[in-house]
Structures are given as C-alpha cells and as structure tokens.
N, C-alpha and C positions, 0 to 999 in steps of 0.2 A: 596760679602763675608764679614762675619763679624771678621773683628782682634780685638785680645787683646795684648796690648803693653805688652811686660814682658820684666825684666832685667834676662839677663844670670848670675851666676854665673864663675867667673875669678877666677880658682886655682889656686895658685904661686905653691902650694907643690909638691914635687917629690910622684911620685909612693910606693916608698919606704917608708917616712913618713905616706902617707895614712894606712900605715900597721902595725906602730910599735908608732907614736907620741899619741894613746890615747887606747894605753893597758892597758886596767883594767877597760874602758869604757862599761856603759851595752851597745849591738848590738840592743837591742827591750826596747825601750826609753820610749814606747809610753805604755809600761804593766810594769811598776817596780815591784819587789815583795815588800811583805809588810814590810818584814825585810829591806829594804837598802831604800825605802822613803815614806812610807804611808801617808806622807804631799802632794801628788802629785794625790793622788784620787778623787774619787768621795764627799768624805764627806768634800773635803776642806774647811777651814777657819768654818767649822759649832762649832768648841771648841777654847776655846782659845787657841791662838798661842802661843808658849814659846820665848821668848825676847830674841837673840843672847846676850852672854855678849862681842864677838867680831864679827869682819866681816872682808875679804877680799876682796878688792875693785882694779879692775884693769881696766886701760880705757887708749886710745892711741889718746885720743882729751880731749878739755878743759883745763883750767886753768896747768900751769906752775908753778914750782917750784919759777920762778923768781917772778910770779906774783901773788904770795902767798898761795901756794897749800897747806903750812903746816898749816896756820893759817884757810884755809878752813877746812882743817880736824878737826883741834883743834876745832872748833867752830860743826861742827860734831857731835864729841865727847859729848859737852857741854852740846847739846840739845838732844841728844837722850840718852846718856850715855850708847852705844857702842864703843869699844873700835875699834877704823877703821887701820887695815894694809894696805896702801895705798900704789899704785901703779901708778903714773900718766905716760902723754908724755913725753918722753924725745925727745933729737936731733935728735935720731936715727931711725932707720927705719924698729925697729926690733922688733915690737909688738905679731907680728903672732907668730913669733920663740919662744919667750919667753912665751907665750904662752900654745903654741901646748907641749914646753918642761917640764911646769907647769904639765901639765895631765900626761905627761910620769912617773914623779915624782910621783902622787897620791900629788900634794900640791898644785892643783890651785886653784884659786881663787873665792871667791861664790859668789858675783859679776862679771862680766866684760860685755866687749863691747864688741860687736861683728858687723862689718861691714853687710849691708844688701846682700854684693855679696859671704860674706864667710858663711851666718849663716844655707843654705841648707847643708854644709859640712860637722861645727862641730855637725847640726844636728843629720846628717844619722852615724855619727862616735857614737854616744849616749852618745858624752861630756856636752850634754843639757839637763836640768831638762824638762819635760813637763809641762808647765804652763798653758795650756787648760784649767783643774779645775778651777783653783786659778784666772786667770782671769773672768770666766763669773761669777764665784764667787764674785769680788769685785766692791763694790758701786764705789769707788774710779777711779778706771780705766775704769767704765762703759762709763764715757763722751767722752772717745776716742773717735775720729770718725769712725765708721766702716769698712771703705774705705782705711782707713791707716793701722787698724789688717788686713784685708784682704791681702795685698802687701807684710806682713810679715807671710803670713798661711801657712803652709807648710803640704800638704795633709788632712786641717784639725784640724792640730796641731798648738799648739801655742808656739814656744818654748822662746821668746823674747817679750817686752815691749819694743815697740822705744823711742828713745832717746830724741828726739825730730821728728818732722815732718820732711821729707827729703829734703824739701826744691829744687829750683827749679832751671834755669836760664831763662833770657831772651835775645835780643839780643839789645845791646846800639849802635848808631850810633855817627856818627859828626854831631849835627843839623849845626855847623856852615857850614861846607861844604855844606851840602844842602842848607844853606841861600845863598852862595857864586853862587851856579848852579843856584836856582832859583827850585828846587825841592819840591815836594812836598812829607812825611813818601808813601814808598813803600804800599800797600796794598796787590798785591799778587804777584809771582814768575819773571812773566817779570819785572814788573817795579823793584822789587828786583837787579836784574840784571844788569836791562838801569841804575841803581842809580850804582852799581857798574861800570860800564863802564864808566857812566861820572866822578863818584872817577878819573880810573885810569887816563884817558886824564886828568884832568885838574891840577892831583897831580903825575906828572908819577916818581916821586921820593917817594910816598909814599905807601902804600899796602894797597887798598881798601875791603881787608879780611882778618881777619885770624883765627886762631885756634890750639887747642894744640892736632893735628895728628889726623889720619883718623877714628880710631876706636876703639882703647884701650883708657883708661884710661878718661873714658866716654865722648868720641867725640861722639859716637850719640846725646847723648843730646844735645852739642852743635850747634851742623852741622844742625841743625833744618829745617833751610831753603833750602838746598837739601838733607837730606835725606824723608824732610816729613813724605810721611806715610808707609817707609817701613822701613828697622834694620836688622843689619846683625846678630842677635840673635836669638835664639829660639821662637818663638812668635807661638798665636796660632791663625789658619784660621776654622771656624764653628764649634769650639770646638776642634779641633783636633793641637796637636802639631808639627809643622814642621821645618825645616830649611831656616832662611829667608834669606839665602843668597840663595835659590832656586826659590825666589817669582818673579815674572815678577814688582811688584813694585823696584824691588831692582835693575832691569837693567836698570831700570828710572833713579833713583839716583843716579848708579854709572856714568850713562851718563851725567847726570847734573855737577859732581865734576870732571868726563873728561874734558868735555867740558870749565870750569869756570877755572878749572887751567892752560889747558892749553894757554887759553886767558890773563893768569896776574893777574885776578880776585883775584885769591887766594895767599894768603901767600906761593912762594914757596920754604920755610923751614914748612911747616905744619907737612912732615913725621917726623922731628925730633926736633917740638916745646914741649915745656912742657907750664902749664898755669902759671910759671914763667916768661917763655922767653915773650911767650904773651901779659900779662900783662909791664915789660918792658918795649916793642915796644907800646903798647898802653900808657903808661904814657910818653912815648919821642914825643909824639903826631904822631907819624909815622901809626896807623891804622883808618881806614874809621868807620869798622864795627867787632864788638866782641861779640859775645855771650857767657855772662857769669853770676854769683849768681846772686839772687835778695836779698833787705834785706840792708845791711850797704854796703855791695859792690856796691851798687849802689850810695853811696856818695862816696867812696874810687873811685872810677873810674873817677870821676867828677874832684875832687878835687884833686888827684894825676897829672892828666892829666892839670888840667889847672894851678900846680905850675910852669912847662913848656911852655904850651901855654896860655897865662892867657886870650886869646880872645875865647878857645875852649867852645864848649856847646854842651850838650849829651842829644840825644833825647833815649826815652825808647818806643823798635818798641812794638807795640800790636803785635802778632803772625798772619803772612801773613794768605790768606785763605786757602793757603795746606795743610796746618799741625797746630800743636798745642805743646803748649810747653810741657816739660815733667817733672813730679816730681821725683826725684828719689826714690829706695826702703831705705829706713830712716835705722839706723845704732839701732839697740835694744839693750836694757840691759837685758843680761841672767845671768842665776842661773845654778853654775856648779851642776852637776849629782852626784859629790863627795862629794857636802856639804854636811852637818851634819845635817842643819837645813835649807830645801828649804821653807817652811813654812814663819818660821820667818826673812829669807831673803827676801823674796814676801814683807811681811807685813809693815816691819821694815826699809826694802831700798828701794825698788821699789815702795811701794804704798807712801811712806815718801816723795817720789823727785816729786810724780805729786800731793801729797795733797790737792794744789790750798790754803796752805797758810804756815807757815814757812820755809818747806822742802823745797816745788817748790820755794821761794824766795832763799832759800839755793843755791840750785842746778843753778838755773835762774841766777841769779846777784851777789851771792857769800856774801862774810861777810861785817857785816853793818858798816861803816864808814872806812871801809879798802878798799870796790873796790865799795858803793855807800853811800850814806847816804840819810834819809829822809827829804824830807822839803816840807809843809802842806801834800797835799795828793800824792806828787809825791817823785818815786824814782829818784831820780840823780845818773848817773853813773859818778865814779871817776874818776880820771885818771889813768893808768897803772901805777904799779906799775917802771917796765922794759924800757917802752918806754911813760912817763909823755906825750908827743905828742898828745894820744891816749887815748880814755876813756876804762874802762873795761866793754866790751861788755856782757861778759857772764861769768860764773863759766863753765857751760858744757854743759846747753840749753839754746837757744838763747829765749829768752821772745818772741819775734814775730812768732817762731816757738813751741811756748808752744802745747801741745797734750791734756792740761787738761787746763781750766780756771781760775782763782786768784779766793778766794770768797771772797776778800778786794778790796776795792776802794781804799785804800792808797797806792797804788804801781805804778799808772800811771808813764811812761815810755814817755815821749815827743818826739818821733824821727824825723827826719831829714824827711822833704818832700818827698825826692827823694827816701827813703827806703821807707815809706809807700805805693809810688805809682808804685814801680816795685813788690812787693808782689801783689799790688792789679791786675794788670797786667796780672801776670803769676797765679791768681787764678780765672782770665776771661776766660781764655781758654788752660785747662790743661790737659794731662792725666796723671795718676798715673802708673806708673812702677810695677813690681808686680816679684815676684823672680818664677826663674824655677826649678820644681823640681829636685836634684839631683839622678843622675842614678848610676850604679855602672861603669857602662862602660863607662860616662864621665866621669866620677874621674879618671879615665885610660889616658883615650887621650886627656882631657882638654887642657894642654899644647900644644899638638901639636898642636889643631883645633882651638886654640887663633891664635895659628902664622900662620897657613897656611889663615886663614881669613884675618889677618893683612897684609901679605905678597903679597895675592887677592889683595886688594884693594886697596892695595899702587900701585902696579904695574900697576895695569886700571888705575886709575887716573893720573900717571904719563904719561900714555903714551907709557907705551912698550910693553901694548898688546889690542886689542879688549875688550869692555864690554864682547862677546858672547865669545870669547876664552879663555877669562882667566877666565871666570865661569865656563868653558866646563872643565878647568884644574881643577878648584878647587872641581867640583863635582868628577873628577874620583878619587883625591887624598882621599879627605874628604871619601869617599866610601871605599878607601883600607883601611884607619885608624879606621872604624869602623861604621860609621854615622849613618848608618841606624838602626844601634842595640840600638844606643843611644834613637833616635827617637820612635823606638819600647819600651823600655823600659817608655820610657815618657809617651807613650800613653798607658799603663798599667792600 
C-alpha cells in the first residue's frame, strides 16, 4: 500500500466560536463576487496594482519588541513607504484569540500568520483571501518549490504563502557515550535499541530517551524512531483517506513505545514533558538521545549541554532505515478576506518579503547595523539586542529556511558547522507533511478525538492496557463521536 504522510489539523476552539468568531466572513471563498474582491480573479496582477498607503501586519513569531520590532517596522516604512500597524509576539499565548476576535470585529488584519495546522480552519470559515490567482500569477513566488505549495493546497486552493520552509528535526545523540560503550551510530531499529539499553546499564542514573509526550504537540515528528511509518493522524492509504490509529502499522508502534518504556528506555515523564523540560534535562547532561530542530538548534544543543558537561560530544543520527525524518507543514502568510486591497497586499507584502533582495534581507536578518551588518560580501549577524550572548538569528525567516533565493552575492551568511550539517541531514532523507482537509464534522468533534487519541496512547504505552484492547476501546469511542462521518466527508 502506498501512504502519504499528512499533518492533522489540531482545533483548540470551542464549537461555539466555530459559529460566531468569523461572522461577516464569506462561506464560498473560493467564487468572491466582484464587488467585495475582484483582485482575487482570474485577470490577476495582469494591470497595475494599486500601492496600500497602509497595511496591517499581525504574526505570533519573529522578532520582539525587545529585539527591535519597532525599528523593524520603522525601517519598513522607509523602504516601501507603507505606513505598517504592526502587531508582533508577545509573552502570551493568546494569538489565535486575538485573532479569531479581529474578524468578529470586521478589523483584522491584512496580513497575518497563520500556523500550518490551523490554516484548513480559518480557510473553510472564509477568513482567507484566495490566493490561487495571484500566485501562479507571480514571477516572484514561482521559485517556490512545488513540494512546499503543495503541503499548504487546500483542495486545490491556495490560501497562504509560507513563511518560511517548515523545517524539520533530527535525532542527536551522546557520541561520548557511545565512545565510552565502544559503540558504533545505530543504523536501524535493534541496534537503536541495544545503543539504548547499553545507555541505560551503564548510565542507570541517567535517561537514555526522551521526548516532549506521546502525541500532541508534534511528538510524531519526534518519536521517529518508533513510530516510523505509521501516525496517529489522518493519512492517506492508495488514495483513500483513513484513520491511522486503525492501521496495523500503528499496532507496531504502539508496541515498540510499550515495550521501550516499560523497559527504562524511555523518559518516564514523556506523558507530561514539554520540549522545555526536555531540553533542561538535555543541557543538565542527563539525556542519551533527543530528537529535535535542525538548523542553529543544533549548535544550541552542543554548546548548552557541554557548558555542563564540557567532555559531552553530539553526534547527528542520519535517520535509521524505518523511517525518515519529517518536514513539518510550514506556518504561511495570509491575506484577510476583509482587506480592502488583496491585491496590493500580495504584491507590496508578500511578494516584498521573498523578493530575493532588500525585502527578503528585511524579513531574513532584519535591519542593517542594528541586528547585522555588512563586511566584504558577507552578512554578520549581531548580537541580540535582549540577550547580547546570542547573535540575531533572524527578523522572521530564518535564512537557511529561505523559500525563494538571494539574487546578491553579498549576503553570505557563515554558519556554524554543525547547523549546516543537520539540515543537510534531515534533507537526505525526508518526508514532507501535507495538511488534511477540513470537514465540518471535524470541526465538531476535533477536540474530543485529539483527547481520546492522546488519552489511547498514553494508556498503551504506559502499561494499563493491551495495544489490541485499548485500540478495540478507542475505535468503539472514536465511532460514537462520529469518525466515520469525518472519514466519509474527507473522502468526498
């Protein structure tokens, strides 16, 4: 059988909001009339665009107030002379809310981000401009690579521009540890295993795995090396979409993560780590093996861990032969349905940030001698503003994650070894993630069928019930709550 990995969409929101947070949204997204956006047609971009004299920009990553979000703007301003109401991250955790309560208002934003697991939602709600047109229409965004619009198509439809690529993880090990065994990098699932087993005997004070929990808050991706090739998501088997926590791959895997925790193997706080706590116990030198980003995280891991252990050394595993790493579905930048001017939003913001020269340097590394400056043909990143420790990585896409090209030689970026070669890495042997389409009848029961999966899986792995009987539980449950209608509707 031939699978295609896909990411589920995860609704936090109530039933209730589904009903009332985007009143005055159009229902059929995908036919505007010609009165409310005829920038969204067929003749796009074919006359000139009209020039926003402002814009509204709202995003829940990237650059900080502390670390100079105004003078980003400012600088914005300068060069495009749009006048930007900016909205950046705060501390808080309350993106979505403010958000969803923007559209209630008729005042949101013509800009924003949109996460790659919520963007089927605000899709189907018709808080989304369609940008199909306007993309195959642009020279600009043509260099995309396919592969990455495709993960964000939504029946077809284009309603976001990602943000950047979605970037991936891998899994880091202790080379010293394995110097200490006498081991040699794992290649496939036993030896994965024996290298854990001999972790825990020879470290039985330390935790030769761990992870931040079974299944939310994308532990598939992490759990790589037992879940391989099955997911407790919606995925599809010979075209057809079905529920993989029904697949007979999926009794593999939960029997692997029985099996490994109940042996020690596993971190057992996984049910209630976050990739805070994780990370922690990995920089107190206290983990064997961590699956997590690739990119500068892969110096931050290094270099956190061995201000501790100053004899640690991290090896970066190639992905066993089970499985393969995963790219996530990348976080896009949309155009609300409300704007005024979807058009000049496309042209002016969207196609400005992947330009592949001032905009994308804009966007990429932020403003010149405040968070990098030039010297011969390379860029030099500064140091933080916030934490002087720390160079400023990025304004809001990370350069190694760029989606479009430089078309200047003078912006070379020199990174750190170890970042270049866990990209290269996790770009040997990947799959891409791809979103599922939203049903109405998931939008219904999403919440429950998050928990009762989470709640599945926690409990097999733990130990207080059979693989076979708590999947026998979980389909009768999954069944009263609706499952099938969902599945039905998918496969529409």
């Amino acid at each position: 059988m031939k699978r295609k990995l896909v990411k589920t969409m995860a609704l936090g929101l109530t039933v209730a909001m589904l009903g009332s947070a985007f009143t005055g949204c159009s229902k059929k997204n995908d036919t505007p009339s010609s009165n409310e956006n005829p920038s969204t047609t067929g003749t796009a971009q074919s006359e000139e665009v009209a020039k926003p004299s402002n814009l509204k920009f709202m995003i829940n990553v990237g650059i900080s107030l502390d670390d100079g979000a105004l003078k980003w703007k400012e600088e914005f301003e300068r060069l495009t002379s749009i006048k930007l109401d900016y909205n950046g991250p705060t501390a808080t955790n309350d993106y979505y809310t403010n958000l969803d309560l923007s559209f209630s208002s008729k005042k949101s934003p013509d800009v924003f981000s949109v996460g790659g697991d919520k963007l089927p939602f605000y899709a189907a709600q018709g808080a989304l401009a369609d940008l199909t047109d306007l993309y195959k229409n642009s020279e600009v965004l043509s260099k995309i690579d396919p592969a990455l619009m495709d993960s964000v198509t939504i029946n077809g439809k284009i309603y976001g521009i990602p943000l950047e690529a979605g970037g991936g993880t891998i899994t880091y090990v202790r080379q010293d540890w394995l110097d200490e065994l006498g081991l040699e990098a794992p290649k496939n699932y036993d030896e994965f295993i024996d290298m854990l087993r001999a972790f825990k005997e020879k470290y039985p004070d330390k935790i030769p795995y761990t992870a931040p929990s079974l299944y939310e808050n994308e532990a598939v991706i992490y759990l790589r090396e037992f879940y391989q090739d099955a997911t407790p998501e919606f995925t599809q088997v010979d075209g057809k979409w079905v529920d993989g926590m029904s697949q007979e791959n999926m009794k593999a895997a939960l029997q692997r993560l029985q099996d490994a925790y109940k042996e020690g193997l596993i971190d057992q706080e996984i049910i209630t780590n976050t990739t805070a706590t994780c990370r922690d116990k990995w920089y107190a030198g206290d983990i064997g093996v961590f699956n997590y980003w690739v990119g500068t995280w892969a110096q931050n891991l290094e270099n956190r861990v061995q201000a501790n252990v100053p004899e640690a050394k991290i090896l970066q595993l190639p992905s066993i032969e089970e499985t393969k790493y995963l790219q996530r579905v990348p976080a896009v930048v949309a155009i609300s349905s409300q704007s005024k001017n979807i058009e000049g939003a496309f042209k002016y913001f969207i196609e400005y940030m992947h330009d592949g020269g001032e905009g994308q340097v804009l966007f990429q590394s932020g403003v010149e001698n405040l968070h990098w400056k030039q010297e011969g043909d390379k860029l030099i990143q500064l140091p933080k503003l916030s934490k002087p420790e720390e160079v400023a990585e990025k304004a809001f896409v990370s350069p190694f994650y760029a989606v479009t090209p430089l078309n200047t030689n003078d912006k070379n970026i020199d990174y750190d070894a170890r970042v270049n070669s866990s990209i290269d890495i996790l770009k040997a042997d990947n799959a891409q993630l791809t979103i599922t389409p939203l049903s109405k009848s998931y939008a219904k029961i999403s919440s429950d069928l998050i928990a009762l999966k989470s709640s599945t899986i926690s409990e097999i792995v733990m130990g207080k019930t059979t693989v076979e009987d708590g999947l026998a539980k979980y389909a009768q449950e999954a069944a009263n709550l609706g499952l099938d209608t969902v599945i039905g509707e998918l496969n529409q």
